[in-house]
N, C-alpha and C positions, 0 to 999 in steps of 0.2 A: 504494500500500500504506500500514494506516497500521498504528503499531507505537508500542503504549503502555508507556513508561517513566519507575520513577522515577529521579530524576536524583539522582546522589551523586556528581558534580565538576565542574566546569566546568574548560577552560582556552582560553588563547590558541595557535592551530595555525596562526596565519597562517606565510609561507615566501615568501621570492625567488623567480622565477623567471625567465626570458628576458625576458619582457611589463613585469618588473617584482614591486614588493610585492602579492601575495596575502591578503585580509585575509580572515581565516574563525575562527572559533569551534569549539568543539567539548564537548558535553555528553556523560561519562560515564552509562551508565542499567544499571538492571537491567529486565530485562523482567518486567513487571506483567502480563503476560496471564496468567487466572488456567485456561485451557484448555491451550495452544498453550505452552510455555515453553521458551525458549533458555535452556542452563547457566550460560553465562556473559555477561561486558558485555558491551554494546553502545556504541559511539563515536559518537555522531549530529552530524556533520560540517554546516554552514551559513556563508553569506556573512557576513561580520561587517556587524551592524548588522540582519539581517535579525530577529534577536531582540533587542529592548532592555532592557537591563540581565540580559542573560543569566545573571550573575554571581547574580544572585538567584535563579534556579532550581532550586537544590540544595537538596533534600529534597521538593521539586513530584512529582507523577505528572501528565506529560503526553503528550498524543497526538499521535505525531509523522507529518509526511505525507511519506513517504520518496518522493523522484524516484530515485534510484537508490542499488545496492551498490556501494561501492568495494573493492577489495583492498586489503591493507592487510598490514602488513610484521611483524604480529603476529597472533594466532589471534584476536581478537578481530574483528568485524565491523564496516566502518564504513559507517551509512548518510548518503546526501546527505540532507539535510531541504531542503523548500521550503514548510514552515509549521508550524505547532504549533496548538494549542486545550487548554485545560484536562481532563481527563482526566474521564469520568462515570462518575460509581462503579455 
């Protein structure tokens, strides 16, 4: 699936776990689909490093290539990303 959004935050969601430190990323977005439109954000959840200099994507529309939904402990949806592309207008 892919799911185009502009991104209005970035932050750091890495977490502990048994295995050890989890390092993952996480870009706040609104959905840009200009058909199709979810109300609210979206969380777009990736491996740290998988995006370089993620930090600099806020204010970007990009298209993101969701491997999966995750549940998520807020009403907000969070999708796994396993890549990005620049969004085409």
């Amino acid at each position: 699936m892919t799911f185009h959004g502009l991104v209005i935050a970035h932050q750091d969601s890495s977490y502990d776990s048994k295995r050890g430190r989890i390092a993952q990323e996480t870009l706040t977005c609104l959905d840009a689909d200009q058909t199709v439109k979810l109300t609210d954000t979206v969380d777009c959840v990736f491996s740290a490093g998988l995006i370089p200099q993620a930090s600099t994507m806020v204010g970007k529309t990009l298209a993101f290539f969701v491997d999966a939904v995750r549940p998520s402990n807020t009403m907000r949806p969070r999708f796994v990303v396993k890549g990005l592309a620049p969004a085409k207008s």
